[in-house]
N, C-alpha and C positions, 0 to 999 in steps of 0.2 A: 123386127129389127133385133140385133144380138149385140150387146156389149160384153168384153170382158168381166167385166165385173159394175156393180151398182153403184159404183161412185164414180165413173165415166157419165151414165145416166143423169145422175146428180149433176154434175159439174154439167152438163149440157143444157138440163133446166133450168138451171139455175142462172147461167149465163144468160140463157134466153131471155126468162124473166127481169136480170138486170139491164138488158136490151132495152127492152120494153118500156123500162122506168125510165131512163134517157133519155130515149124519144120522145116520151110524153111531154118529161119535163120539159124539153127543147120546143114542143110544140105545144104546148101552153106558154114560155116564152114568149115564141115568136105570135101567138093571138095576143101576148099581154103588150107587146109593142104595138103592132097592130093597130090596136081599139082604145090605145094610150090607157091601158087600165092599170094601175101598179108597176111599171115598165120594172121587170124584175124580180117581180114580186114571186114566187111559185106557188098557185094554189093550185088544190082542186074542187072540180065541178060536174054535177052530172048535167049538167045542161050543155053539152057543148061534145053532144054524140060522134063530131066529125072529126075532134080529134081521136078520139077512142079507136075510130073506124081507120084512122089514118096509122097509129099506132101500131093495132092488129094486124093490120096490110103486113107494112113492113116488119115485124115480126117473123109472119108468116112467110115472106118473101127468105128472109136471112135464116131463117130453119131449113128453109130447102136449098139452103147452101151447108150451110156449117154440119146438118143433124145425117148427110151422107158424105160427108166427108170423115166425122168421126166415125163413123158404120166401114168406111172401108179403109180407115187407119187400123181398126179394131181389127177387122178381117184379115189384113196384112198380119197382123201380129199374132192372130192364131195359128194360121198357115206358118210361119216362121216358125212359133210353140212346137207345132205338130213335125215337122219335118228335122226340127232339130233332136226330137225326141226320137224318133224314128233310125235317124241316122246313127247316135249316141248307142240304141239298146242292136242295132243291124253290126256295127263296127265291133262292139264286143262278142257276137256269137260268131264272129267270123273271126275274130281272133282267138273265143274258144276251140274253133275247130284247126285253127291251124298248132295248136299246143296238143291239137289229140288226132293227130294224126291224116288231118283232114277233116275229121268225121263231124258232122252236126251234132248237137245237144239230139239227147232226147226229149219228144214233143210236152211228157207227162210232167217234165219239170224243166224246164228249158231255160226257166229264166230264174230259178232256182242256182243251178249252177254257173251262173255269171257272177263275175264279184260284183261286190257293191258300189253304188254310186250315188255322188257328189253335187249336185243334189237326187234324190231320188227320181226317178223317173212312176208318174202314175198315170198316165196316160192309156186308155185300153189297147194295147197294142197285142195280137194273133201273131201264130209262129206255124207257116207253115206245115201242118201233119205230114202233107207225102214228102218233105224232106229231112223228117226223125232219124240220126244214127244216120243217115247218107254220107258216103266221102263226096266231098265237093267235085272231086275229078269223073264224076262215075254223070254228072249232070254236064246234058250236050249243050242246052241256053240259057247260060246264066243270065242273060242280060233281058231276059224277057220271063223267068223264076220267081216270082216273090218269096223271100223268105220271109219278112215281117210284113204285116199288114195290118190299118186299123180296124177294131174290131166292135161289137155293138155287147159281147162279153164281157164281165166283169171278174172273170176269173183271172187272177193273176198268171198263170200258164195256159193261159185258152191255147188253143193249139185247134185246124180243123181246115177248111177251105174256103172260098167265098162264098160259101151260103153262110160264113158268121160275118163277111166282111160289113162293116158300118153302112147299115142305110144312108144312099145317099143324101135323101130330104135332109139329113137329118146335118147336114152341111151346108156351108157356104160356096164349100167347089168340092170337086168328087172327094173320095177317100184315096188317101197314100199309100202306095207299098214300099218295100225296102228289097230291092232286087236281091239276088245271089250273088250279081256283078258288083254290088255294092253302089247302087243310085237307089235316089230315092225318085219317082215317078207316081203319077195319077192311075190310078187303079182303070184298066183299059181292056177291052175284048180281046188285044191281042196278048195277053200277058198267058202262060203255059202253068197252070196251076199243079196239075199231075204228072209226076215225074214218073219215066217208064224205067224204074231203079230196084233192088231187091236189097232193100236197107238191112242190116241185122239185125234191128232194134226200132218198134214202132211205138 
């Protein structure tokens, strides 16, 4: 299971746990009416294993509601993290190049020459190598191109092809690219990595 972060976790067990106290109390309770003992009274007892068992049940039962629902609220909002990320550092290289001419960043600093941003973007994101110094116009399908893609590199100008692209295990759903057309998309068999282009500058 994957959480954003350890105070999600927290707040799940914790919850749970308060769950848990509830229900006991409720069902010590309702045994204290029951057997006329203290009618209201809350105590506790280790003599009285069925309600422990009854407790745990349902515990058990409302974890396997609530503890995959926060797992795929969590999921939703990294996927949104990732994709917005993606889009943000794809929109500026594509409007570097339309300031130079057409032409792509070069791959050795690529994200070097993009201005800076609000909040930072740190996310491993890869930049295409066979499309270094390309004019845009010179690429026949953009729409099937990845220029940006997530990457399992930690260099900040990683730059190279899908043998750096992000193990998928290593996800919740495939890895994203960031087209030439400008979408963002699931990293897919049909996507055209090598461009047949004779850039100036690799």
């Amino acid at each position: 299971m994957t959480y954003n972060s350890a105070m999600e976790a927290t707040v799940v067990i914790v919850g749970l746990v308060a769950i848990a106290g509830i229900i006991f109390g409720i069902a010590l309770m309702i045994d204290n009416l029951i057997t006329q003992k203290n009618p209201g009274c809350f105590y506790v007892t280790w003599r009285k294993p069925i309600l422990w068992v009854l407790a745990a049940w349902l515990v058990l039962c409302l974890g396997a509601i609530i503890v995959p629902a926060f797992q795929s609220a969590a999921s939703a909002k990294e996927g949104t993290e990732r994709r917005a990320a993606l889009q943000a550092l794809g929109v500026a290289v594509l409007v570097y190049a339309g300031d130079h001419d057409d032409a792509l960043a070069p791959a050795s600093r690529w994200r070097d020459v993009l201005p800076s941003m609000n909040p930072p973007i740190t996310r491993p994101i890869a930049f295409n190598r066979s499309l270094a110094a390309v004019r845009m116009d010179s690429v026949e399908d953009v729409d099937h191109c990845p220029l940006l893609f997530e990457t399992s590199s930690k260099d900040r100008n990683a730059s190279g092809g899908k043998e750096i692209l992000i193990p998928e295990p290593r996800l919740a759903v495939p890895p994203m690219v960031f087209t030439l057309g400008g979408a963002v998309k699931w990293a897919r068999s049909d996507l055209i990595w090598a461009q047949k282009v004779s850039p100036s500058e690799r």
